[in-house]
KEKELO-287594 format. One record per residue (C-alpha): residue number from 1; x, y, z. Coordinates in pm, 1 decimal, decimal comma, padded with zeros to 6 digits, always signed. Layout:
// residues N
(atom NUM; (X; Y; Z))
...
This chain:
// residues 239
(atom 1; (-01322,6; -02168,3; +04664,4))
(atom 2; (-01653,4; -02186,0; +04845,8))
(atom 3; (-01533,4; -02495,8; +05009,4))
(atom 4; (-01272,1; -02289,8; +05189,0))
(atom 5; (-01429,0; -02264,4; +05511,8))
(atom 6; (-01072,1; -02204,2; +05708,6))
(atom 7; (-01043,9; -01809,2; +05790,6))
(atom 8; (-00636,9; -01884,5; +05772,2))
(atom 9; (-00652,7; -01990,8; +05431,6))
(atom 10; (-00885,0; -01765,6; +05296,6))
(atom 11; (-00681,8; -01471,8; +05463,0))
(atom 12; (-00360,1; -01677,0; +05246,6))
(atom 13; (-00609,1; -01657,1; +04905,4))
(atom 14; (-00680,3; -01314,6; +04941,6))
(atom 15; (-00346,7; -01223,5; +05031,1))
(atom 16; (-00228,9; -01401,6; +04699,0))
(atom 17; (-00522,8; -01241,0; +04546,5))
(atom 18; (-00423,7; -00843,8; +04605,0))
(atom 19; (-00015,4; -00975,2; +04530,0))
(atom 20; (-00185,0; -01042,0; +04174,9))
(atom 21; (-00403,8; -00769,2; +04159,4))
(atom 22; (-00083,9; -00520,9; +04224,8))
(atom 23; (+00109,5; -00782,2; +03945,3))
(atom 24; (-00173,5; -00697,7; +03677,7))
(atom 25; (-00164,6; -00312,5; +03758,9))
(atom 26; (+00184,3; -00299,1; +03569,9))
(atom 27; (+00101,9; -00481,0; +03273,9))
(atom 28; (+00066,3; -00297,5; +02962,9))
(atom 29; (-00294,5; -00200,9; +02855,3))
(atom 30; (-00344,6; -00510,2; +02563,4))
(atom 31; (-00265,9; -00757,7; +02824,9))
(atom 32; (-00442,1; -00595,8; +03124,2))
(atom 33; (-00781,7; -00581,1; +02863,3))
(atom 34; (-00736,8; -00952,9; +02748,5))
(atom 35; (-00686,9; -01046,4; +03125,4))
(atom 36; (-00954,3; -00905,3; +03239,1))
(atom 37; (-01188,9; -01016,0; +03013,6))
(atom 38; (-01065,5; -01376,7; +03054,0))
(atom 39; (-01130,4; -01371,7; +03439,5))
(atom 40; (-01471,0; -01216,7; +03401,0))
(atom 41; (-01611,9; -01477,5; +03140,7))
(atom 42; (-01425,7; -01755,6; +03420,0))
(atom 43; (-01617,2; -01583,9; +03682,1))
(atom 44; (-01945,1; -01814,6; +03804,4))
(atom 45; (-02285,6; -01646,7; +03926,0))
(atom 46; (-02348,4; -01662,6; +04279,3))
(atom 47; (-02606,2; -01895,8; +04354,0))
(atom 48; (-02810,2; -01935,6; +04644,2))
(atom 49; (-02821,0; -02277,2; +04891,1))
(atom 50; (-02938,5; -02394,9; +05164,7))
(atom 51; (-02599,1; -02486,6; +05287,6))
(atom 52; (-02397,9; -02212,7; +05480,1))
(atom 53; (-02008,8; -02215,4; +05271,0))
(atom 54; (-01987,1; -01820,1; +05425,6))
(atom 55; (-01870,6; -01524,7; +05147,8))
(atom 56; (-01496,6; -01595,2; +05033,6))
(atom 57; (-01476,5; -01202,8; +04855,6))
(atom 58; (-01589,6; -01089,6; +05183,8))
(atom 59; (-01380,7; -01331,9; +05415,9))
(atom 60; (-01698,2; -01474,5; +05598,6))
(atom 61; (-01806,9; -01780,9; +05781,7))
(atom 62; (-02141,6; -01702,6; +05760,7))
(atom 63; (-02355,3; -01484,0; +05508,9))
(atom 64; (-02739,4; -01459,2; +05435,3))
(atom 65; (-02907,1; -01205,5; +05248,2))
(atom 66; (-03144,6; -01014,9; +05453,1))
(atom 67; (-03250,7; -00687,9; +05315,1))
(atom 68; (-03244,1; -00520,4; +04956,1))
(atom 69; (-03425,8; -00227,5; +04812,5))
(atom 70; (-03550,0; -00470,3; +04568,8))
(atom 71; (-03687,2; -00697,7; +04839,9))
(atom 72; (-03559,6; -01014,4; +04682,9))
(atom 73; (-03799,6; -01327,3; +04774,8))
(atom 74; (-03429,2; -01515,8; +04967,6))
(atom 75; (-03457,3; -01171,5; +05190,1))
(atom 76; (-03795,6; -01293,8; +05282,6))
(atom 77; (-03712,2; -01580,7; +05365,5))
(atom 78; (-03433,6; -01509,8; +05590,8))
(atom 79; (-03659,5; -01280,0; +05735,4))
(atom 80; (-03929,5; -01540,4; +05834,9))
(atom 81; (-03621,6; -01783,9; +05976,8))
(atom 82; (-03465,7; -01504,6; +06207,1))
(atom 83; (-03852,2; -01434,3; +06346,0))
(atom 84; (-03940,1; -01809,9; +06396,2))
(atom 85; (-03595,7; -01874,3; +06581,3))
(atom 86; (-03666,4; -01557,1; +06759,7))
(atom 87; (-03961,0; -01675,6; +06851,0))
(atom 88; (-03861,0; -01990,1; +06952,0))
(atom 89; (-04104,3; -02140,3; +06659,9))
(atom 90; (-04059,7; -02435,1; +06402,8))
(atom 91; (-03859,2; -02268,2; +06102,2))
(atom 92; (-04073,0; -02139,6; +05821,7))
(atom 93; (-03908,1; -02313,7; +05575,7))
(atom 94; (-03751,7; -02691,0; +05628,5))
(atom 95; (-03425,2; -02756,3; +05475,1))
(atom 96; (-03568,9; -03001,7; +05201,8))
(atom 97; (-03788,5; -02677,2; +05090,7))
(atom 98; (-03499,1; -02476,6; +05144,5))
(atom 99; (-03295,2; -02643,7; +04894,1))
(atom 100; (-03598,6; -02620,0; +04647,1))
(atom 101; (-03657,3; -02300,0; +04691,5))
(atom 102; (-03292,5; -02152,1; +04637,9))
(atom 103; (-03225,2; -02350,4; +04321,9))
(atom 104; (-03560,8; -02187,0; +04210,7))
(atom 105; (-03458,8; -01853,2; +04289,4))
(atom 106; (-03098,9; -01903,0; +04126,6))
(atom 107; (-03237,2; -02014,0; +03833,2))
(atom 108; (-03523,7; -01783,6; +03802,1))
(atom 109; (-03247,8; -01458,5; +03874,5))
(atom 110; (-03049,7; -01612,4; +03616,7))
(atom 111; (-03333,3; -01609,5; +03308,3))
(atom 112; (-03387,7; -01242,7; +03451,6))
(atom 113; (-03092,4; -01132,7; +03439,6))
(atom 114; (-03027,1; -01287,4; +03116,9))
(atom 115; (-03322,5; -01138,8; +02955,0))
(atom 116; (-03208,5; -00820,6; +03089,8))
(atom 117; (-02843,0; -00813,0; +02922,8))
(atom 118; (-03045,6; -00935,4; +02571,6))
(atom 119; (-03303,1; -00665,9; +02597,3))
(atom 120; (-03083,7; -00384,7; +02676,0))
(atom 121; (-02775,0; -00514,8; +02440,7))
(atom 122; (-03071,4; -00494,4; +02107,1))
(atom 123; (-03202,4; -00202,2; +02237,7))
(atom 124; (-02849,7; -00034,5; +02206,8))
(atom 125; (-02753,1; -00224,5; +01864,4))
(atom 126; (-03094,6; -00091,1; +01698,1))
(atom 127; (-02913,4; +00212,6; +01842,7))
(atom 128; (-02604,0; +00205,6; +01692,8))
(atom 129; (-02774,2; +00102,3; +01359,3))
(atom 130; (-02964,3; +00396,0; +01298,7))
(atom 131; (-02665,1; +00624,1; +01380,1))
(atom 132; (-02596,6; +00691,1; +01732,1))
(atom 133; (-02291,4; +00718,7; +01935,8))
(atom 134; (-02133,0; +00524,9; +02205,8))
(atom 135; (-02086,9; +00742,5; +02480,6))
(atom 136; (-01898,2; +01037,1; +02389,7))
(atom 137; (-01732,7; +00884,2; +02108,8))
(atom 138; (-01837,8; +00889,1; +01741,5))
(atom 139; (-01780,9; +00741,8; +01472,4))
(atom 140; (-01531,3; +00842,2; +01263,1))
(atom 141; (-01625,5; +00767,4; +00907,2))
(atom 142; (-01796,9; +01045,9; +00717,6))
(atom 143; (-02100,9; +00893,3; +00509,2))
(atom 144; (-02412,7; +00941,7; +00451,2))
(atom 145; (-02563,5; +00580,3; +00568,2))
(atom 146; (-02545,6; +00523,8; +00924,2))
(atom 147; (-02549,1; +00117,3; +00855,9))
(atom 148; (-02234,8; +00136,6; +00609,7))
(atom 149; (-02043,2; +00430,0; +00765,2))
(atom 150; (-02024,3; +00364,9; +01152,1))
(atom 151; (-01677,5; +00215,5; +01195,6))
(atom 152; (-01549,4; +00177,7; +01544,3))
(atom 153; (-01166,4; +00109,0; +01647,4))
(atom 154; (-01253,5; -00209,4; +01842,9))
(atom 155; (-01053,3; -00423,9; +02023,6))
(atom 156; (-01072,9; -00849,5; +01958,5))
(atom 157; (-01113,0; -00981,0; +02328,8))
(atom 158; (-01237,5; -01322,3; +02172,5))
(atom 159; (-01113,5; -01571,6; +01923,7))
(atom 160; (-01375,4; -01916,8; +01921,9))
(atom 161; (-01371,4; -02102,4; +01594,3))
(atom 162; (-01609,0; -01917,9; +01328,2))
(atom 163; (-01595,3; -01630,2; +01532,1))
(atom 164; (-01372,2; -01286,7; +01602,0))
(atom 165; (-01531,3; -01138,7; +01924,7))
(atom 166; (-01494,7; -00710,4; +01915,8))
(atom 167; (-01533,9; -00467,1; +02173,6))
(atom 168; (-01669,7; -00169,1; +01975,4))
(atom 169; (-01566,4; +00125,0; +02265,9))
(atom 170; (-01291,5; -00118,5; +02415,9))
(atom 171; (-01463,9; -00074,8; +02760,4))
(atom 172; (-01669,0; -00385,8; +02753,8))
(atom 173; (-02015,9; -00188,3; +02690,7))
(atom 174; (-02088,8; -00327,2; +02369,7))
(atom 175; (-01913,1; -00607,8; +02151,8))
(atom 176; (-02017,3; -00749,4; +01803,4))
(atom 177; (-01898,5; -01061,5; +01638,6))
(atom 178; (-01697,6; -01099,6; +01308,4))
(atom 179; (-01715,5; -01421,2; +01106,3))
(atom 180; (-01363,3; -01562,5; +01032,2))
(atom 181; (-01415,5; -01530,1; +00661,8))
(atom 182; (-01439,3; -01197,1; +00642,5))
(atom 183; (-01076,8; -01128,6; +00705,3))
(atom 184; (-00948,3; -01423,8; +00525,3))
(atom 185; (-01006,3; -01314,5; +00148,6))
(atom 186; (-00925,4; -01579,6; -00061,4))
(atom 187; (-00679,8; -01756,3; +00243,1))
(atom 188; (-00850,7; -02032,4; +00441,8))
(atom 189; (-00833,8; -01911,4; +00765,3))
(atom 190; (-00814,9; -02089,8; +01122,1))
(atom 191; (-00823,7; -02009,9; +01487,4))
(atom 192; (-00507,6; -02157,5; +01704,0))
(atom 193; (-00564,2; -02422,0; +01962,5))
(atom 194; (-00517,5; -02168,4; +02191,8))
(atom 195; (-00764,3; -01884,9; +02109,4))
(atom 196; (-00473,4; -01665,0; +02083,1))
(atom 197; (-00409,9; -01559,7; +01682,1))
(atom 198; (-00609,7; -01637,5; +01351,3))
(atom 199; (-00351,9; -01793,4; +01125,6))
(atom 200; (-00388,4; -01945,5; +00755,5))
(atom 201; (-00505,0; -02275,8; +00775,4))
(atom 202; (-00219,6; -02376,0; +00532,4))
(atom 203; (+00177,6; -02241,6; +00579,6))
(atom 204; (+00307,5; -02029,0; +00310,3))
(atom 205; (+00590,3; -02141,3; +00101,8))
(atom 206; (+00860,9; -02073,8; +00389,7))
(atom 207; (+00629,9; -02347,9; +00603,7))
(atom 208; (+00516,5; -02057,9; +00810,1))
(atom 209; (+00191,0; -01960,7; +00929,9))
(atom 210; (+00233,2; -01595,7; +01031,8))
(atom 211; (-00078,4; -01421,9; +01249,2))
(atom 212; (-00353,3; -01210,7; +01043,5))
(atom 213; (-00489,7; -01049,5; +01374,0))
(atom 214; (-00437,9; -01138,5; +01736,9))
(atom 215; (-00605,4; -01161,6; +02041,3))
(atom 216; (-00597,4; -00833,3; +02199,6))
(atom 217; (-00523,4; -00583,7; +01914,1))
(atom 218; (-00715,7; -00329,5; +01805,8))
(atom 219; (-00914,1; -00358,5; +01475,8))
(atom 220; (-01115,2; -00103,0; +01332,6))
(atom 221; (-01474,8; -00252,4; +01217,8))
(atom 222; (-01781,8; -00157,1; +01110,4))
(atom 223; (-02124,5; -00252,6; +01141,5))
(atom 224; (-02320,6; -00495,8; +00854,6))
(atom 225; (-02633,5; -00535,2; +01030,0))
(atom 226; (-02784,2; -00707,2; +01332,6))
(atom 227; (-02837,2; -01067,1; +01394,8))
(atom 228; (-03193,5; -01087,2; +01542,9))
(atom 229; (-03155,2; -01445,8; +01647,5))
(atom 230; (-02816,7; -01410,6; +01871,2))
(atom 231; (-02866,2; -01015,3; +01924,8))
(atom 232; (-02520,0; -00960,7; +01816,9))
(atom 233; (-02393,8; -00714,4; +01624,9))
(atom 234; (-02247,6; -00829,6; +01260,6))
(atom 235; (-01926,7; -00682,2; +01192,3))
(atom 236; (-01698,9; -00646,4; +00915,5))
(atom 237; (-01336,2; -00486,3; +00848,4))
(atom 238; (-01284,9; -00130,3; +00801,5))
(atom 239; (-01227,3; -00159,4; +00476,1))
């Protein structure tokens, strides 16, 4: 997309863009969830360059970043250009530094915002752990050990070979991870080429291999404990 410089056929993407939009409005809420989660995982950061490819979500041929409350350092330098052209200087910053500097900054607001997501997603696990809440919801087993008891109807919105990816509040706010074996019993379990259904490794004796849980259904968990080293939450069935 960023390559699609022609205002006519951004104007046609966008167009087939809301036509979609409106399509997905009307599909029924399992769908809708596993949709949406699909497209924001395909989603790529914005990065910055020192080439001008204009904003396609705005329909732009030209963007910059030039202000934020945050005073981000690309701000700066856009600010410095505008004056030196203004001025009829040199430009601050040639287009060899330029490039260095914007893969710097996209990588350096990449580690920060991934440190961010890890820090805040243990901080709420160690929450959950000891007994809190998600939102206004609560758990809804009645024990005395907050580790054992709190049981959440999540929804799977990820099946990856070991894993069975749950969102605990189904609103994408916190998820937890499930290792295949702990809904397979005794049965061998595998994950279909497709990411779609966990299935018995081996068919049954009427050569079929039906579904033990799919992608998109809801399946009531509860928490084991917390993985320090990945910062997910360990989950097992409701059992």
């Amino acid at each position: 997309m960023q390559g699609v410089l022609n205002p006519e056929a951004r104007n046609d993407i966008l167009d087939s863009l809301a036509d979609a939009q409106k399509e997905a409005s009307e599909l029924d809420d399992v769908i809708r969830r596993v949709v949406d989660q699909g497209l924001f995982q395909l989603m790529q950061r914005a990065t910055y360059s020192e080439e001008n490819i204009g904003h396609f979500g705005l329909n732009l041929d030209a963007y910059v970043h030039f202000t934020s409350p945050i005073r981000r350092y690309p701000d700066l330098m856009a600010h410095r250009q505008l004056k030196a052209y203004l001025r009829g200087n040199e430009w601050t910053h040639s287009l060899e530094e330029t490039a260095d500097l914007a893969d710097h900054c996209s990588d350096r607001g990449y580690k920060a915002k991934r440190l961010e997501w890890e820090l805040v997603a243990n901080a709420y696990h160690l929450h959950l752990l000891r007994g809190g809440g998600i939102g206004d919801q609560q758990s809804f087993a009645d024990v005395a050990t907050p580790l054992e008891g709190k049981s959440w109807p999540a929804r799977i919105v990820g099946l990856q070979t070991p894993w069975i990816f749950l969102d605990l509040a189904d609103d994408g706010s916190v998820q937890g991870r499930m290792h295949l074996r702990q809904i397979s019993g005794k049965i061998r379990t595998v994950i279909d080429e497709h990411g779609l259904e966990v299935v018995p490794a081996e068919p049954d004796e009427r050569g079929q291999q039906n579904a033990i849980v799919k992608l998109g259904q809801k399946f009531p968990c509860r928490l084991r404990g917390l993985d320090i080293w990945s910062g997910s939450l360990d989950l097992a069935p409701n059992r």
